[in-house]
N, C-alpha and C positions, 0 to 999 in steps of 0.2 A: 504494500500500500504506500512505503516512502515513497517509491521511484514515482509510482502514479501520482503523487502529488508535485510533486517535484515539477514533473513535466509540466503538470496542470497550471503552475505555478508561472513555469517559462516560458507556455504561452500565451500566458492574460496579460503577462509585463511585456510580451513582445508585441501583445495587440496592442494593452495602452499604451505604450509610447506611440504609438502612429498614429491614435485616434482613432482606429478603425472597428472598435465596438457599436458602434455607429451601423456601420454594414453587418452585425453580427447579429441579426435577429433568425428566428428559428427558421423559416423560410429558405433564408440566403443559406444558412449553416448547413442545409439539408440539401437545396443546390449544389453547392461547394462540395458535400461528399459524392454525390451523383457524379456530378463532372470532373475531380480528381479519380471518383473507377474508371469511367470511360480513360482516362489518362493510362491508367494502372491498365485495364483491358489491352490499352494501345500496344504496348511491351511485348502482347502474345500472340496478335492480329497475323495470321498467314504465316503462324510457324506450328510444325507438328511434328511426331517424334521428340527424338532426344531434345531439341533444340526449344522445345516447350519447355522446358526443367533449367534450361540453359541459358535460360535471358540475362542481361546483361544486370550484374548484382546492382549497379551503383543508381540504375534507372529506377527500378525494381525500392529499392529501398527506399528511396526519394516521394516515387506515389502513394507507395505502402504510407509511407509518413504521411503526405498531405493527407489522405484518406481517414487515416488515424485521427491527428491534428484536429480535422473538422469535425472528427464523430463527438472525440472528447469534448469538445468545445459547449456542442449540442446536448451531449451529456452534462456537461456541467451547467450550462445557465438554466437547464430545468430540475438540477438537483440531484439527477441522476447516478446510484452508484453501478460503472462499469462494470465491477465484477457480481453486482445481486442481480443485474438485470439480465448477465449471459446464463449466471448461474438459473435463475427461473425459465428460461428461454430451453436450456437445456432442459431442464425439468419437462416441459411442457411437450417436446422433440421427444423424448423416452416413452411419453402417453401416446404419442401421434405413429411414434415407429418403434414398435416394440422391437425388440431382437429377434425374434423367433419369427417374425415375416419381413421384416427389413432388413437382418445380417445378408450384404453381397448384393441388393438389390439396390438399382439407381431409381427407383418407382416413386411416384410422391404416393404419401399417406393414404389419399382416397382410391390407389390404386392397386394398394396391397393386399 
């Protein structure tokens, strides 16, 4: 939970210095992760096999980040704690795909 904060920390001081909580309403933030995936998707676009596993790390890390960055953000100004909300989310994932008809299938839920 330190690191989590930490970061969380070093993005609200990176955003106020610039003014830019201004643009950070729920809207925008939710935007912003949409189209830093699309970024992140970009990295994989018309490659397969090995060279899918093989993208280039420094690109890869950079989206991954923005992606992050934005979710946290959104997470935070509603209060949101990142780890109860996966952790439920999981929970919820275990009802919907049990093991014993999901183990090995790519099926969504209503299909298993």
């Amino acid at each position: 939970m330190g690191n989590y904060k930490k970061v969380i920390e070093e993005l609200i001081q990176f955003r106020n210095e610039r003014d830019w909580k201004q643009f950070h309403d729920s809207k925008n933030l939710a935007l912003a992760i949409s189209i830093e995936a699309a970024e992140l998707n970009e990295i994989f676009l018309w490659k397969k096999g090995e060279d899918v596993e093989n993208v280039n790390q420094d690109k890869l890390k950079e989206e991954l980040a923005d992606v992050l960055s934005f979710a946290f953000l959104l997470a935070e100004k509603h209060n949101l704690d990142i780890f109860e909300i996966v952790s439920e989310k999981i929970k919820k994932n275990a009802l919907k795909y049990p093991v014993d008809k999901a183990k090995g299938s790519a099926k969504k839920y209503d299909e298993l």
